[in-house]
C-alpha positions as CSV (number, residue, x, y, z in Angstrom):
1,X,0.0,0.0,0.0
2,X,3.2,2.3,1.1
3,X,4.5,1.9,-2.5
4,X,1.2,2.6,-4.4
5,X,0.5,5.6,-2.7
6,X,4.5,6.8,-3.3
7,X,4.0,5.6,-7.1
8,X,0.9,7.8,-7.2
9,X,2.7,10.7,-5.4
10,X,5.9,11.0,-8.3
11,X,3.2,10.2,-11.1
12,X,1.2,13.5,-9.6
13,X,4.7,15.4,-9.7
14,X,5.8,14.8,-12.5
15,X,3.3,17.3,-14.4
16,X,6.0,20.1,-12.1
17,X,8.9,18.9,-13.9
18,X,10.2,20.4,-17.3
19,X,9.9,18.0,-20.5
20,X,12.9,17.0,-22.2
21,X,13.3,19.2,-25.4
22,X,10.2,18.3,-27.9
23,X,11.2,17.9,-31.8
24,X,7.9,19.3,-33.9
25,X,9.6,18.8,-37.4
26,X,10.1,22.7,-37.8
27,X,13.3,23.1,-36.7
28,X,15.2,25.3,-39.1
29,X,11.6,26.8,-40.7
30,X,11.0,30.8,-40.6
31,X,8.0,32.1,-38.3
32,X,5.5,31.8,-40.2
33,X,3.0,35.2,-40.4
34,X,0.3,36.0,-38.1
35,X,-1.1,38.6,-36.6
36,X,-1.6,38.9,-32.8
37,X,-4.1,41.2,-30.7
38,X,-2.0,43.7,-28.3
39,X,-2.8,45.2,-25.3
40,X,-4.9,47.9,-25.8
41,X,-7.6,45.0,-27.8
42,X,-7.6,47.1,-30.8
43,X,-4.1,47.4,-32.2
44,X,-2.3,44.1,-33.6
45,X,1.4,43.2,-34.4
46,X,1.9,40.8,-37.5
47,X,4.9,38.6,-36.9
48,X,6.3,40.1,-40.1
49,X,7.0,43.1,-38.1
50,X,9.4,41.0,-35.6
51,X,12.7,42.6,-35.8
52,X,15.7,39.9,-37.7
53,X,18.8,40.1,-36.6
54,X,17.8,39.3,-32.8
55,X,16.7,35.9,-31.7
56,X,13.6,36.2,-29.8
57,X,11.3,33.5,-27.5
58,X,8.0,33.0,-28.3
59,X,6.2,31.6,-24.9
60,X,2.6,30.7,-25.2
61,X,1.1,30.8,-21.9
62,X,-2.3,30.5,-20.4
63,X,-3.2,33.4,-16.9
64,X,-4.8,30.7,-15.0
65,X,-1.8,28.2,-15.2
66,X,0.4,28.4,-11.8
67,X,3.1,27.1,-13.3
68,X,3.0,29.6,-16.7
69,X,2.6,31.8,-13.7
70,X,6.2,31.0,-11.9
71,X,7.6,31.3,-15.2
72,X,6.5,34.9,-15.8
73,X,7.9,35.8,-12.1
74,X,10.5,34.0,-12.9
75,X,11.2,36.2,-15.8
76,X,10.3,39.3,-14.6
77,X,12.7,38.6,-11.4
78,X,15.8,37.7,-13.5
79,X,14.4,40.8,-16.0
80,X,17.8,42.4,-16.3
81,X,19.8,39.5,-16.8
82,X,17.6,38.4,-19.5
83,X,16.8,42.1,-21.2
84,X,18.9,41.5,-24.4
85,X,16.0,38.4,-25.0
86,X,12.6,39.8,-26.5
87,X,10.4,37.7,-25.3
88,X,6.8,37.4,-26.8
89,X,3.7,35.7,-24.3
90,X,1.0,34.5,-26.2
91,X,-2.4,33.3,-25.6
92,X,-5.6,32.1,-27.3
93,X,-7.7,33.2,-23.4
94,X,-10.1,35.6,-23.9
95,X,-9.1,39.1,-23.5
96,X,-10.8,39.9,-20.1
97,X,-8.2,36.7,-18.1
98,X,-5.4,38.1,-20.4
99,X,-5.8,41.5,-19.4
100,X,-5.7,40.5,-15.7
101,X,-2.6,38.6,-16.0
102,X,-0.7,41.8,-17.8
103,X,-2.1,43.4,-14.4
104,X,-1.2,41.2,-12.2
105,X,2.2,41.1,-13.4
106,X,2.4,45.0,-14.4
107,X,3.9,43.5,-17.7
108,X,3.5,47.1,-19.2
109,X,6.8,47.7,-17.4
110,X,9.2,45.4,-18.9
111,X,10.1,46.8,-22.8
112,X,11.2,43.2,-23.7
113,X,7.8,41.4,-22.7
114,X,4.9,41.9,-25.8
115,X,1.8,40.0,-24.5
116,X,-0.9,39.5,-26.9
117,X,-3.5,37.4,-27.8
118,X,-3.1,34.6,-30.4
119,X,-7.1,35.5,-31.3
120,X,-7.6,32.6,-33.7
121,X,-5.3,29.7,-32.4
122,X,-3.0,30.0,-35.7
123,X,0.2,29.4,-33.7
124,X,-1.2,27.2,-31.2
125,X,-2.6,24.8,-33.8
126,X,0.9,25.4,-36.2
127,X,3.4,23.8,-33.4
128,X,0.1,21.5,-32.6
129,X,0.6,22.6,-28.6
130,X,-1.1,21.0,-26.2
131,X,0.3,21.8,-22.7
132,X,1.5,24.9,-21.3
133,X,4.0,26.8,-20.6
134,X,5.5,26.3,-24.2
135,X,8.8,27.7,-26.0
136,X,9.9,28.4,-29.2
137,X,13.2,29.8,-29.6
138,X,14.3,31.5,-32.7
139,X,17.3,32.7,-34.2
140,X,18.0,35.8,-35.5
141,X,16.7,34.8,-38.8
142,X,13.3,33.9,-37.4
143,X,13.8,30.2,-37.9
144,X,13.0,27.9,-35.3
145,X,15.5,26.6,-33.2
146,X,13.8,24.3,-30.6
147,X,10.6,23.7,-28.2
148,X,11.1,23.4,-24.7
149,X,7.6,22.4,-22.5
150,X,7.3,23.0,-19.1
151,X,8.5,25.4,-16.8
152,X,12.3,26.4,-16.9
153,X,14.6,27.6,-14.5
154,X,15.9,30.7,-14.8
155,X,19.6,28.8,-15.7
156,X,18.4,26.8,-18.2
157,X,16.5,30.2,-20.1
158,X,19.1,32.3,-19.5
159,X,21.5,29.3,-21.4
160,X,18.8,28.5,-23.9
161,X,18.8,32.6,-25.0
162,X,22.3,32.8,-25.0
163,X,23.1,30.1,-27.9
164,X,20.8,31.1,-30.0
């Protein structure tokens, strides 16, 4: 009985843990272009727009999520360390739980966090995600270098954004 309930304790635990690095078969392909709602509800930024020449962390998130939560204080508490990074928080939630995350988290502050919403799923259903928080690094020519799922610590970000 001892050893079921430890086997159903690591089997609850292990949804806390970060997934090894997930291959989608994009690797090397160009962000593709979409548009994505901004803050404000009206305004929208096309990936198009996304500056080449810096590499740049797409993380799709969702507000309710505790542990898409801990990432985003994560972030915001290793902000300098990680300002050269542009990092771009995405979600298909409707705008009303979206806008009380950006609150929550005063992510108006911090000029290398653009929130917005991903308002018909396009990237969500490109990279086929499923579970969140979600990574996509890219390069500085807007191809896609890897996925990471799962919370990271700061570390293993901070290593992540500096090779690409």
């Amino acid at each position: 009985m001892k050893n079921i309930i430890k086997i159903a304790m690591l089997l609850s635990l292990s949804g806390c843990f970060q997934y090894p690095d997930a291959k989608t078969g994009l690797e090397g392909k160009k962000l593709p272009s979409f548009s994505i709602v901004l803050v404000d509800s009206t305004s929208t930024l096309n990936t198009d727009s996304i500056e080449s020449g810096k590499s740049f962390v797409i993380i799709y998130f969702e507000p309710d999520c505790p542990h898409c939560r801990a990432q985003i204080r994560d972030i915001i508490k290793h902000e300098k360390q990680l300002k050269e990074t542009k990092f771009y928080l995405l979600t298909k939630y409707p705008y009303k739980a979206f806008r009380k995350f950006l609150f929550d988290f005063h992510l108006n502050e911090y000029k290398n966090i653009v929130p917005g919403i991903d308002y018909n799923g396009y990237f969500s259903n490109y990279l086929y995600i499923n579970t969140v928080p979600y990574f996509a690094f890219y390069d500085k020519e807007k191809r896609l270098k890897q996925v990471t799922i799962g919370k990271i610590k700061y570390k293993e970000l901070k290593h992540y954004c500096d090779t690409l």
